[in-house]
C-alpha positions as CSV (number, residue, x, y, z in Angstrom):
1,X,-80.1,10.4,159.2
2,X,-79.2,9.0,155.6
3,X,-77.7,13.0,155.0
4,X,-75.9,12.5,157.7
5,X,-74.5,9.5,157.1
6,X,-73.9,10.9,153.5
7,X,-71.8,13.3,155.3
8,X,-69.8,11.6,157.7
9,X,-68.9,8.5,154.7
10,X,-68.2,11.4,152.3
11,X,-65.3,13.3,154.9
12,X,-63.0,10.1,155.0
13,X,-62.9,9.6,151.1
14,X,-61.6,13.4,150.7
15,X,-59.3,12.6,153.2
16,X,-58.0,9.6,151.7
17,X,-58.0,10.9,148.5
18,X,-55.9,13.8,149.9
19,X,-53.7,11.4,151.6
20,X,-53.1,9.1,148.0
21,X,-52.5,12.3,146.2
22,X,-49.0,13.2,148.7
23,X,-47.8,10.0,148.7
24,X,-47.8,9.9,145.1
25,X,-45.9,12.5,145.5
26,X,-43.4,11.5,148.1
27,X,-43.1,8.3,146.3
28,X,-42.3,10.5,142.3
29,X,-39.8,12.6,144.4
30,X,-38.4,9.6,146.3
31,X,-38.3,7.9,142.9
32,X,-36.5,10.6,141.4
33,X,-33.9,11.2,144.3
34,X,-32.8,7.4,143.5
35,X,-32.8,7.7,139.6
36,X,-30.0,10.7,140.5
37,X,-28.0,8.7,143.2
38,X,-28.0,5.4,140.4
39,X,-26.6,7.5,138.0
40,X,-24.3,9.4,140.5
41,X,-22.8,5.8,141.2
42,X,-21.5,4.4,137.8
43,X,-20.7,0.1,138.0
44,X,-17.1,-0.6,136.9
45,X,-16.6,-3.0,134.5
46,X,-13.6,-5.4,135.1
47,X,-11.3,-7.2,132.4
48,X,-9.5,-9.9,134.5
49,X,-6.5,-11.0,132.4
50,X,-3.7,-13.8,132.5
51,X,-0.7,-14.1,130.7
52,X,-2.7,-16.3,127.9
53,X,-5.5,-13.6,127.2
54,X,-4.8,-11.9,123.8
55,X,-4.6,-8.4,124.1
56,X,-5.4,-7.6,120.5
57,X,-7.5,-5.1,118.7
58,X,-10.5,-6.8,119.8
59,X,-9.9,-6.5,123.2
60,X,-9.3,-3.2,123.5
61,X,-12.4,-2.2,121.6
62,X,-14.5,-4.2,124.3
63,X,-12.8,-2.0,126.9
64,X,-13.5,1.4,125.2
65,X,-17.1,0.3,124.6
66,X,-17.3,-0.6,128.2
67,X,-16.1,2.8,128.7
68,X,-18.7,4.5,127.4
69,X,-21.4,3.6,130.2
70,X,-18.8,3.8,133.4
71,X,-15.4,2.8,134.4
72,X,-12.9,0.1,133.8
73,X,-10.7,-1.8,135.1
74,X,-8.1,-4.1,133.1
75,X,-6.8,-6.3,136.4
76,X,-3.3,-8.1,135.3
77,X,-2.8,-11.5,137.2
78,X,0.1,-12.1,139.0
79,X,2.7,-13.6,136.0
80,X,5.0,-12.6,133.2
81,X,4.0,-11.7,130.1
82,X,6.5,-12.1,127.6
83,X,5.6,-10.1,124.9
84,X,6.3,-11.2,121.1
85,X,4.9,-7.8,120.2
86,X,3.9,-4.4,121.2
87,X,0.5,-4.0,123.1
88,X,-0.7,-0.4,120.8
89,X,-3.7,1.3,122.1
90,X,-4.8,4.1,119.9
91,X,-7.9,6.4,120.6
92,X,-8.6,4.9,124.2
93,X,-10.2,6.5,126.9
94,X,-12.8,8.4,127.8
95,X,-13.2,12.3,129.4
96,X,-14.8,10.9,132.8
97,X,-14.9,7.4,133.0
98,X,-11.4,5.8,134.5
99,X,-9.2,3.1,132.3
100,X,-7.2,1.7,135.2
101,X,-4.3,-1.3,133.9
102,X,-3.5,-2.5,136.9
103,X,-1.4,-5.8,138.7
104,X,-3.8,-7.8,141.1
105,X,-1.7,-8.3,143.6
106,X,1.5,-6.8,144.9
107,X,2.8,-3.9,143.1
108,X,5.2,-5.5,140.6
109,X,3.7,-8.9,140.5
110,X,2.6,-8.6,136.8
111,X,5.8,-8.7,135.1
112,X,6.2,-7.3,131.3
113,X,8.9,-7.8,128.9
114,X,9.9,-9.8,125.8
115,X,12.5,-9.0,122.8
116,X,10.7,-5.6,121.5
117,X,10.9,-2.2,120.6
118,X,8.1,-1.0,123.0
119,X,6.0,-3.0,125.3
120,X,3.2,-0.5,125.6
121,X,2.1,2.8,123.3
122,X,-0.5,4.5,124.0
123,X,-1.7,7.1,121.2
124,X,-4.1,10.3,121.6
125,X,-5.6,7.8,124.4
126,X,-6.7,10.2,127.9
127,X,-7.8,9.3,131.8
128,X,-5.3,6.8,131.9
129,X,-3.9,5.2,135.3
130,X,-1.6,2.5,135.1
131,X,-0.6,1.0,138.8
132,X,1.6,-1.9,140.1
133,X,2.9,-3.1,136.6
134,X,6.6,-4.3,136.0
135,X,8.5,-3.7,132.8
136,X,12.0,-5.2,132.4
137,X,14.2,-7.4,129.8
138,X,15.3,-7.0,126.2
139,X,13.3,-4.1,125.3
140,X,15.0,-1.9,122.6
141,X,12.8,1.3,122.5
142,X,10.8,2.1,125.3
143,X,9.1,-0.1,127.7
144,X,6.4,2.3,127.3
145,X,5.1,5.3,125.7
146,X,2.6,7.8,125.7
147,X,1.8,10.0,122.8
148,X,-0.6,12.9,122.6
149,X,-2.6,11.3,125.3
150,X,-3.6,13.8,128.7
151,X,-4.3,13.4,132.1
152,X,-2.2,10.2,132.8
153,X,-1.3,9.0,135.9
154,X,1.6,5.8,136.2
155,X,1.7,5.0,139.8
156,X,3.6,2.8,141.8
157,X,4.9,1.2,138.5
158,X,8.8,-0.8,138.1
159,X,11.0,0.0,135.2
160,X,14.2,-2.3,136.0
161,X,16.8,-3.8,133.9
162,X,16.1,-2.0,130.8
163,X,19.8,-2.6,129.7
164,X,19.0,-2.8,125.9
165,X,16.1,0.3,125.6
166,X,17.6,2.9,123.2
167,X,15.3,5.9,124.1
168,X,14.5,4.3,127.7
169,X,12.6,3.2,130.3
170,X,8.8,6.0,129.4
171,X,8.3,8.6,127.1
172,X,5.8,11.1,127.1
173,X,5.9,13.2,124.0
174,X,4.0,15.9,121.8
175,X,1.7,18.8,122.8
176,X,-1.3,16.9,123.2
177,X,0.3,15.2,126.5
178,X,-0.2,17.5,129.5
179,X,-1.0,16.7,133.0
180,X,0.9,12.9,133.0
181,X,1.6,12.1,136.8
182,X,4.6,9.6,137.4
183,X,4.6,8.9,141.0
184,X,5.6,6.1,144.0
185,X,7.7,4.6,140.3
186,X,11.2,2.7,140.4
187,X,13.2,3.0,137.8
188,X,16.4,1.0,138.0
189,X,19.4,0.4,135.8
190,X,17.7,1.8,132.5
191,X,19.6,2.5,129.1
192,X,22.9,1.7,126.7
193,X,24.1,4.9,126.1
194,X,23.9,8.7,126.4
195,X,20.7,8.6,124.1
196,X,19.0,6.8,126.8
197,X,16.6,8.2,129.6
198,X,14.2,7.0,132.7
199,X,11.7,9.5,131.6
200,X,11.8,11.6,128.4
201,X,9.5,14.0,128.2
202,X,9.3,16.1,124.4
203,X,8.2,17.7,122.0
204,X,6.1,20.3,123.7
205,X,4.8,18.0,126.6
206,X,3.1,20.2,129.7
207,X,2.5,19.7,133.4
208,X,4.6,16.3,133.2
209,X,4.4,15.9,137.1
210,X,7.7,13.4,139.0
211,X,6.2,13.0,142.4
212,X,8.2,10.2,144.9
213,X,10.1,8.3,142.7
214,X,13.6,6.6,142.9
215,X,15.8,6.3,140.2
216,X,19.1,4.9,140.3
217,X,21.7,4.3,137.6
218,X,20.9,5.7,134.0
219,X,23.7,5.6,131.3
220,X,22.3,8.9,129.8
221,X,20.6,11.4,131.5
222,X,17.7,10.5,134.0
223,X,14.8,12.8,133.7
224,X,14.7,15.4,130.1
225,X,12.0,17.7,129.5
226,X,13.1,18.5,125.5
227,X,12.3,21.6,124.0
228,X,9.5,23.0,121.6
229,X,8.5,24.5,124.8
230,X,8.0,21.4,126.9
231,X,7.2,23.2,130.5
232,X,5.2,23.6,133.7
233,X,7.6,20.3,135.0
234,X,7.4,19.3,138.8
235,X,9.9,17.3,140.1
236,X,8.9,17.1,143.7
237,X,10.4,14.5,146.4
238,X,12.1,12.1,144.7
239,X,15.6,9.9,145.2
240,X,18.2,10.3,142.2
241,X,21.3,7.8,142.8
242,X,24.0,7.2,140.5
243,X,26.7,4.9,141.9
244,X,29.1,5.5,139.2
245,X,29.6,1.8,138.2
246,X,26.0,1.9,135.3
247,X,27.5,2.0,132.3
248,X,31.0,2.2,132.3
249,X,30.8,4.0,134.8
250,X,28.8,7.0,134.0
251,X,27.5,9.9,136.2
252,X,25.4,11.8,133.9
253,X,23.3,15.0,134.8
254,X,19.8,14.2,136.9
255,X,17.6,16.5,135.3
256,X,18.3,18.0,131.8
257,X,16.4,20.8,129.2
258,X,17.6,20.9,126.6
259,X,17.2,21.7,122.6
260,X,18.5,20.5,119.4
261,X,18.5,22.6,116.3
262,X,19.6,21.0,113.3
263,X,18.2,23.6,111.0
264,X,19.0,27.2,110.4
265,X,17.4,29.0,112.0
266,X,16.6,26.4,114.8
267,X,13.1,25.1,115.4
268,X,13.3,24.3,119.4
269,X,13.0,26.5,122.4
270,X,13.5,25.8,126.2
271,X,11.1,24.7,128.5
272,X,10.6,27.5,130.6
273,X,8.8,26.5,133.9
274,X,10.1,24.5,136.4
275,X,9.5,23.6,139.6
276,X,12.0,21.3,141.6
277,X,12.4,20.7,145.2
278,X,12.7,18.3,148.3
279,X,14.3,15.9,145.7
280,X,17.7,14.1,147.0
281,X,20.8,14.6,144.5
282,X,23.7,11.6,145.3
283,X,26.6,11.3,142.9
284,X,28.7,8.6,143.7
285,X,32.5,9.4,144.1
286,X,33.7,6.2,141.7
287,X,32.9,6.5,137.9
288,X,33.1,9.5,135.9
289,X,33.4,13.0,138.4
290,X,33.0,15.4,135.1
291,X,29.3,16.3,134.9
292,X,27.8,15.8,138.3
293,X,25.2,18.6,137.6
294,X,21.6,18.3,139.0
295,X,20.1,20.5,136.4
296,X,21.6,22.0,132.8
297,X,19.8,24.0,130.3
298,X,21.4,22.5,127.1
299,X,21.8,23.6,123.9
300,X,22.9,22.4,120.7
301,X,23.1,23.4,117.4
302,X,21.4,26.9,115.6
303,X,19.8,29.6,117.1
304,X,16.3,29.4,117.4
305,X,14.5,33.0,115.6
306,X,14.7,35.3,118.3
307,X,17.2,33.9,120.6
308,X,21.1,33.7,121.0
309,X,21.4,30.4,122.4
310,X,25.1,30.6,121.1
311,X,26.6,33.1,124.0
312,X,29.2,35.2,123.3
313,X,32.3,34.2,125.8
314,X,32.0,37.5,127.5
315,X,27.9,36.7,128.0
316,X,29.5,33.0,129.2
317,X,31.5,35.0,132.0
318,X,28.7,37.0,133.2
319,X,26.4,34.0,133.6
320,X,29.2,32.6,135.8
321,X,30.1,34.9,137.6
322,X,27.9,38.3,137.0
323,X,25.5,39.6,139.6
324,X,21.8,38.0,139.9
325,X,19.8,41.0,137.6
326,X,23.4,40.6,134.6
327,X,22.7,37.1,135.1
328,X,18.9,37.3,134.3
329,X,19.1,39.9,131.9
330,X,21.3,37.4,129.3
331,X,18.9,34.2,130.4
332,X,15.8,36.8,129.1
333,X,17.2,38.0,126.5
334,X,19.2,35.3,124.7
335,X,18.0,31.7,125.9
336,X,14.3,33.2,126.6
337,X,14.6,32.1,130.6
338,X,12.8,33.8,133.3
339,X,14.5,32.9,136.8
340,X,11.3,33.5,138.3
341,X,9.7,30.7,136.7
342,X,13.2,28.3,137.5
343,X,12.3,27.0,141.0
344,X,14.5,25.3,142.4
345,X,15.0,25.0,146.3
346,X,15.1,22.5,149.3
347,X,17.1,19.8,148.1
348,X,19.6,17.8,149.3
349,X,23.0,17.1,147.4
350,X,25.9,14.4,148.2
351,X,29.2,14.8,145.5
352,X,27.0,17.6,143.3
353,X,28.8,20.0,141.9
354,X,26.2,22.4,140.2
355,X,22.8,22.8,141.1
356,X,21.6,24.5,137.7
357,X,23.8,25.6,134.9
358,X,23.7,26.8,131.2
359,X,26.1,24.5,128.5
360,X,26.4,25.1,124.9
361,X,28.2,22.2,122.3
362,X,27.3,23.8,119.3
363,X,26.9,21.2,116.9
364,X,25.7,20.5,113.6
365,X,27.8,22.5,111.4
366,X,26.6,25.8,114.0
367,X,29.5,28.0,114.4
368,X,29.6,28.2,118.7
369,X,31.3,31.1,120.0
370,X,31.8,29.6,122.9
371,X,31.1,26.3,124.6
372,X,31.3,25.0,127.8
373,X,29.7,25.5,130.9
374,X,27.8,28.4,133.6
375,X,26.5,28.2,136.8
376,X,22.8,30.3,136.8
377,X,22.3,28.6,140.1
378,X,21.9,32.2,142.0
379,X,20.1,33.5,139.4
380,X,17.0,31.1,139.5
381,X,14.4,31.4,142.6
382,X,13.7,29.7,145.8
383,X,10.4,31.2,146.3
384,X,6.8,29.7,146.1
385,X,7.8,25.6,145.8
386,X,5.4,23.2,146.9
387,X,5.6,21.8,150.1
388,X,3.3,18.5,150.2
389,X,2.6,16.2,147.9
390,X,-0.9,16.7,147.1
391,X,0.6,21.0,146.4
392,X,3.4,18.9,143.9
393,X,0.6,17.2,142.2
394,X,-1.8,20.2,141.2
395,X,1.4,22.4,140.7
396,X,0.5,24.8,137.7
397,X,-3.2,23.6,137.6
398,X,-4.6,26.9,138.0
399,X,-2.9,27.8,134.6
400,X,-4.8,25.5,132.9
């Protein structure tokens, strides 16, 4: 009898001790599962500011250190914040984790301006979104700037009333700045003279993305995209309105490329990719009638090595009124422009009188040939624009 009670005590213990061993294991796998999901899931840190929180040095190391374990966001109270001096963030960011500046309420509700030359600039910063901030007043720069700094996104932002801003409402400039989304922005009323611009974009700037914005009344041009091969542009559904009273009563071009070459030979090239369509073009009929162009490749200056940005009258003719291949053949060979890359389709004009032209001032002490204007409006394509919004956004993407 004791064996076999021996027996029958000794079968339940394996049992259980087969039983402990698998939950130990269900629970080191369950365990582990969870350790993956936490760190899947990152906690965002949030800054809450008003307009008496000093956005110095200090504060701005805080936020990149909070950067480091997940993302952040710096939340703006409704208010304006009258700045006395420029808010510069230098070396801020981080690869994955998200730095969003950002109003707390409605879009516009944090208000930004004060008698300076920029309100914000960002340097070699990255993974940037800026939403539902206001910039206005007696700036004398830029309201804001971003240099060397990728994969920015300013989104349903207000630039208005920028009467006093040299350069302009944002800037986007050197190589180091590709893939900087401006969408859902206003810009209103921006500029003192033909020097001054809603957006400027230079200085070999790529994938600088205009998705749904409105802009009305600019006393220079609206939207550049300067030289040193600043390319791969997307200007995609937006609203350009000039009502000829900004100004003195200015209608300058929407959308302009162009180069400056102060130096012999000259040291800027166009921008050679663009795509821009389902954007609405409306001149006004009051103010200055003589350059209602939606789109000029500009040059002035020296020839760039390699290039014959200063036409000859007869190459002038032929881009006027030559066939689509003569056309091409002088944008190829002398200004280095493929009408393959030049998209531009789908829009809708009111008072426009060129879609896309060609003009050459010389300059400089550059001896021109010719100068004036010509229409390469036939000679650019309509084929393989985007058609939504999210298409606009990852336009030229898969280059990159």
């Amino acid at each position: 009898m004791k064996k076999i009670v021996l027996i029958i005590i000794t079968l339940p213990i394996g049992l259980v001790s087969c039983k402990r061993e698998a939950l130990l294991k269900q629970n080191e796998t369950f365990s582990q599962n969870k350790k993956k999901e936490t760190s899947q899931t990152l906690a965002t840190t949030t800054y809450n500011v008003t307009t008496s929180t000093t956005l110095n040095a200090a504060f701005w190391t805080n936020v990149q250190s909070s950067l480091q374990t997940g993302p952040v966001d710096v939340v703006f109270a409704n208010g304006t914040y009258t700045r006395t001096s420029t808010v510069s963030l230098g070396s801020i960011g981080h690869n994955t984790n998200l730095l969003t500046l950002k109003a707390a309420g409605t879009a516009g509700g944090a208000v930004f301006n004060g008698s300076v030359a920029k309100i914000f600039a960002f340097t070699n910063c990255k993974n940037i979104l800026m939403h539902g901030l206001k910039f206005t007043g007696d700036v004398t720069d830029y309201a804001v700037t971003f240099s060397n700094s990728p994969n920015i996104t300013i989104d349903s932002c207000y630039f208005v009333d920028l009467q006093s801003a040299y350069y302009g409402a944002l800037g986007v400039h050197y190589s180091g700045s590709d893939n900087v989304i401006v969408k859902h922005c206003t810009f209103t009323r921006v500029g003192v003279d033909s020097h001054s611009h809603m957006v400027y974009g230079a200085y070999g700037v790529t994938r600088l993305k205009l998705v749904k914005n409105t802009f009305t009344d600019c006393s220079g041009s609206f939207v550049r995209f300067r030289g040193d091969i600043s390319t791969e542009g997307v200007v995609y559904e937006n609203t350009f309105k000039s009502n000829g009273t900004y100004a003195g009563g200015v209608n300058p071009i929407f959308i302009e490329i162009p180069v400056f070459n102060d130096v012999n030979p000259g040291d800027e090239r166009f921008g050679t990719s663009f795509m821009i369509t389902k954007n609405i073009f409306n001149f006004s009929t009051s103010g200055d009638q003589s350059t209602r162009y939606n789109v000029v490749f500009h040059h002035s200056g020296y020839n760039p090595t390699g290039r014959t940005h200063l036409i000859s009258a007869t190459d002038a003719a032929t881009l006027n009124s030559g066939t689509v291949t003569q056309k091409r053949a002088i944008m190829s060979s002398d200004l280095g422009l493929d009408g393959d890359e030049i998209r531009f389709s789908g829009n809708t004009n009111t008072n426009v009188q060129y879609n896309v032209l060609y003009r050459c001032q010389g300059g400089y002490g550059a001896v021109a040939p010719w100068t004036g204007i010509a229409s390469i409006g036939t000679a650019v394509t309509t084929a393989g624009v985007a058609t939504t919004e999210a298409a606009a956004l990852a336009y030229y993407d898969d280059r990159h």
